[in-house]
C-alpha positions as CSV (number, residue, x, y, z in Angstrom):
1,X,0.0,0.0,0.0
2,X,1.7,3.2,-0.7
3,X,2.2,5.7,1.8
4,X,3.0,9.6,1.5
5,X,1.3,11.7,-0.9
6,X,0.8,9.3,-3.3
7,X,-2.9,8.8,-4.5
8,X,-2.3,8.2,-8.6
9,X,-1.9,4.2,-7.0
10,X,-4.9,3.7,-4.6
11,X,-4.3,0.0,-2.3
12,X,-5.5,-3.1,-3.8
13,X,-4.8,-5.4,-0.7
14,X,-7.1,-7.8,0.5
15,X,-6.3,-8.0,3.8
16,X,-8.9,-7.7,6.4
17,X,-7.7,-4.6,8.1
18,X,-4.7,-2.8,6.7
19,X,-3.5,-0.9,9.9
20,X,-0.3,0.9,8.0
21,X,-2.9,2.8,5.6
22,X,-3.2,4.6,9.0
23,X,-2.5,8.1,8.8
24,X,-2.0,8.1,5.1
25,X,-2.3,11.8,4.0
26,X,-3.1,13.5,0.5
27,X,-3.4,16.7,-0.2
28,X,-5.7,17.4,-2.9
29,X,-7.7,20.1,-4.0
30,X,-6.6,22.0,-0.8
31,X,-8.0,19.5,1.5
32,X,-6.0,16.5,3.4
33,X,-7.7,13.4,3.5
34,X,-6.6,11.0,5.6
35,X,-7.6,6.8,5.5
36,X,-8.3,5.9,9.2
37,X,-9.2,2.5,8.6
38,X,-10.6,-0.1,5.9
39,X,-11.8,-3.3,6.5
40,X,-12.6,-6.6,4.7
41,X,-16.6,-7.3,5.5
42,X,-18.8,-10.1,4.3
43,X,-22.3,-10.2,3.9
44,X,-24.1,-13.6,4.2
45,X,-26.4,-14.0,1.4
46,X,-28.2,-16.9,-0.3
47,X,-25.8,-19.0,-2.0
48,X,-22.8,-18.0,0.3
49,X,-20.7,-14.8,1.2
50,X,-20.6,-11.5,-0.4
51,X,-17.4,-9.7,0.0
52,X,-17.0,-5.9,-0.1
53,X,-14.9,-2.8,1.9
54,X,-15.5,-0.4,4.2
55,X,-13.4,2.6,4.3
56,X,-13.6,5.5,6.9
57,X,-12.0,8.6,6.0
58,X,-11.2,12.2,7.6
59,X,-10.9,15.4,5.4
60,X,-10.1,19.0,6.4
61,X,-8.8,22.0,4.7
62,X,-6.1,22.1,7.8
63,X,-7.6,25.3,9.1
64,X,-10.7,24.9,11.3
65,X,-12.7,22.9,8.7
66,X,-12.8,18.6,9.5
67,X,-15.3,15.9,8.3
68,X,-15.5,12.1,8.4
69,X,-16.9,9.6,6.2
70,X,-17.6,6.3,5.8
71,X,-17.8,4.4,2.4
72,X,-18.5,0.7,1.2
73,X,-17.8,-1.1,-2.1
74,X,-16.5,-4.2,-3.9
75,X,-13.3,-2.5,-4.8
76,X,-11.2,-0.2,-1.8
77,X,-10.8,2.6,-4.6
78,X,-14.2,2.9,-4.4
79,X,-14.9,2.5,-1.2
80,X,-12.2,5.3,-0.2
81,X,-13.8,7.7,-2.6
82,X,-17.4,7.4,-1.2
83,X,-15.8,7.4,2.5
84,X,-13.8,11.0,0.8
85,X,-17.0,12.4,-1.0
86,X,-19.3,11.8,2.6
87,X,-16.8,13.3,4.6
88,X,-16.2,16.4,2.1
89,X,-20.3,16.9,2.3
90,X,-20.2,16.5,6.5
91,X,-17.5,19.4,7.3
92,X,-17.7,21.6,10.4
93,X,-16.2,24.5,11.7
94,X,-14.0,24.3,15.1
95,X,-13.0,27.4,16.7
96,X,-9.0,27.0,17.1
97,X,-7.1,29.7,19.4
98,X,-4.3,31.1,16.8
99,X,-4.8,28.5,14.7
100,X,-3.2,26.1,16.6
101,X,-5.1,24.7,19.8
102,X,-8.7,24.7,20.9
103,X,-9.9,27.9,23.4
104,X,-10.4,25.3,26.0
105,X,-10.6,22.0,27.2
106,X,-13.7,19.4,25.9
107,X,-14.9,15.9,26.0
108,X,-17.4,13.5,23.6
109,X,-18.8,10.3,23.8
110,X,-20.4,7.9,21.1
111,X,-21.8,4.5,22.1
112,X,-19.0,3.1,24.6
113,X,-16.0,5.6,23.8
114,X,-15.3,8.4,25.5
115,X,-12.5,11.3,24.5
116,X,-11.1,13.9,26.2
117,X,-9.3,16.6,24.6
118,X,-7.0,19.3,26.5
119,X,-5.7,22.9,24.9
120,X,-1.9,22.6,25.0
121,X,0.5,25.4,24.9
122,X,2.3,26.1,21.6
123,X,5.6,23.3,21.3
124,X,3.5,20.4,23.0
125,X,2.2,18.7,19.6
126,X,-0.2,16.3,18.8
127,X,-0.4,13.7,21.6
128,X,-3.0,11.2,20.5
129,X,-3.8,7.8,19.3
130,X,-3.7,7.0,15.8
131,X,-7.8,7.8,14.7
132,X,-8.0,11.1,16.9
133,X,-4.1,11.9,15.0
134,X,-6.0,11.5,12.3
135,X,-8.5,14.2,13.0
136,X,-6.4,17.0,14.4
137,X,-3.9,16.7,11.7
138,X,-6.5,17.4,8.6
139,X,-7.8,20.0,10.8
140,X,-5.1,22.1,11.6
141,X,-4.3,21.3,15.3
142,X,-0.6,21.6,16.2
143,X,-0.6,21.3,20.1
144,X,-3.4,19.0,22.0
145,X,-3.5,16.2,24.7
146,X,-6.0,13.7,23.8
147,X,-7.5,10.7,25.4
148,X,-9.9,7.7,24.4
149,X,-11.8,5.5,27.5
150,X,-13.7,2.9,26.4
151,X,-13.2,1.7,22.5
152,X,-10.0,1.0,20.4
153,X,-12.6,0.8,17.1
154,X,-11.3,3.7,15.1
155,X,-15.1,4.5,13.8
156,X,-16.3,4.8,17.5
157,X,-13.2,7.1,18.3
158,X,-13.8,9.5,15.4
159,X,-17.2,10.1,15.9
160,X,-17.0,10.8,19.7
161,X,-13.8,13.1,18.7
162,X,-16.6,14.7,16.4
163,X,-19.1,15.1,19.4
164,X,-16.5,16.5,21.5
165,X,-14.8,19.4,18.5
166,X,-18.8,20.1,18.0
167,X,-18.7,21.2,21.9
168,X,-15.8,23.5,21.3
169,X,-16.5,27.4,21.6
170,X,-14.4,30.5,21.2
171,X,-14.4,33.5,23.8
172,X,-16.2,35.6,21.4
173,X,-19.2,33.0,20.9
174,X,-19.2,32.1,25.2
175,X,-19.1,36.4,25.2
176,X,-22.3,36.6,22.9
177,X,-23.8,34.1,25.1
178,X,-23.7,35.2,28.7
179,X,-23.6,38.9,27.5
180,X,-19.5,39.3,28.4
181,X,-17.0,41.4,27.2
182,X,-13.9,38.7,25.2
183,X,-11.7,40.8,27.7
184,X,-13.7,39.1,30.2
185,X,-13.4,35.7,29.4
186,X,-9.9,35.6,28.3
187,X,-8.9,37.0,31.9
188,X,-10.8,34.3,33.7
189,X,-9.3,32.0,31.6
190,X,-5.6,33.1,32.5
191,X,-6.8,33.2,35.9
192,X,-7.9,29.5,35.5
193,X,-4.5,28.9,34.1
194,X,-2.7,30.6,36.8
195,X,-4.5,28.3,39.4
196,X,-4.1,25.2,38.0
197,X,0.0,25.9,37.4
198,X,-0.1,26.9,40.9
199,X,-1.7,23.4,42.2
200,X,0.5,21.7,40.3
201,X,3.3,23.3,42.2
């Protein structure tokens, strides 16, 4: 299977679930799409077993802008390019702080995983499993600290890291809310900050 930026040769293997297509970035179009996951299914049916594939896909525009998709067919080319179009046609919008972070700490949930996702300060990177890797890279994240309880399916992790970036505000929406000032929220937040470095000394 290639790896890289390659798409001109899309995978051909058979194998029931080809873990180093992990984390497989293209940049096309000015989006990345990334292959989480693709699996070999079968579906009984009269006569015997049907074989197909089921792809699951993230795309993002690396700037605030992330979808997921999922996509089944006989052939994986296929099934990779229904995952890409579903994912391209599900895209939100996550407030980052400077483009790099989220404004403040979240957590989602989807059937038995659970995710917890922390702002970082600028140098940290992207601490996470593969699948939620997957989903901070093609949308632009450079520093988080993330955490799955609960599921190592890749589908179950990207949708409850989905329910958790839908959570995620920005001062300026939480000021429109409760009637604030930004100036306002960003001091309590460094206030926040400054209590939470102090308990950990």
């Amino acid at each position: 299977m290639p790896t890289g930026k390659d798409k001109t040769s899309l995978p051909k293997d058979n194998s029931s679930n080809t873990s180093d297509s992990q984390n497989k970035v293209v940049e096309q179009n000015e989006y990345i799409e990334k292959l989480v996951s693709i699996n070999r299914v079968a579906k009984v049916v009269k006569g015997g077993r049907r074989f197909s594939f089921a792809a699951l896909v993230v795309v993002g525009d690396g700037n605030g802008m992330v979808g997921h998709g999922k996509g089944k067919a006989k052939e994986v080319p296929e099934a990779i390019k229904k995952a890409t179009d579903e994912a391209k046609n599900r895209m939100i919008r996550v407030p980052l702080r400077q483009g790099k972070t989220l404004h403040h700490d979240i957590k989602g949930r989807f059937d038995s995983g659970k995710v917890y996702l922390r702002s970082a300060p600028s140098g940290t990177g992207v601490i996470a499993g593969g699948p939620m890797r997957a989903v901070f890279e093609a949308l632009g994240i450079q520093d988080i600290v993330a955490k799955s309880v609960g599921t190592s399916n890749p589908h179950n992790m990207v949708r409850a890291t989905f329910e958790a970036l839908k959570s995620a505000s920005s001062p300026k929406i939480i000021a429109m809310r409760r009637g604030l000032k930004i100036n306002d929220i960003t001091k309590r937040r460094k206030v926040n900050q400054l209590g939470t470095d102090d308990g950990k000394n």
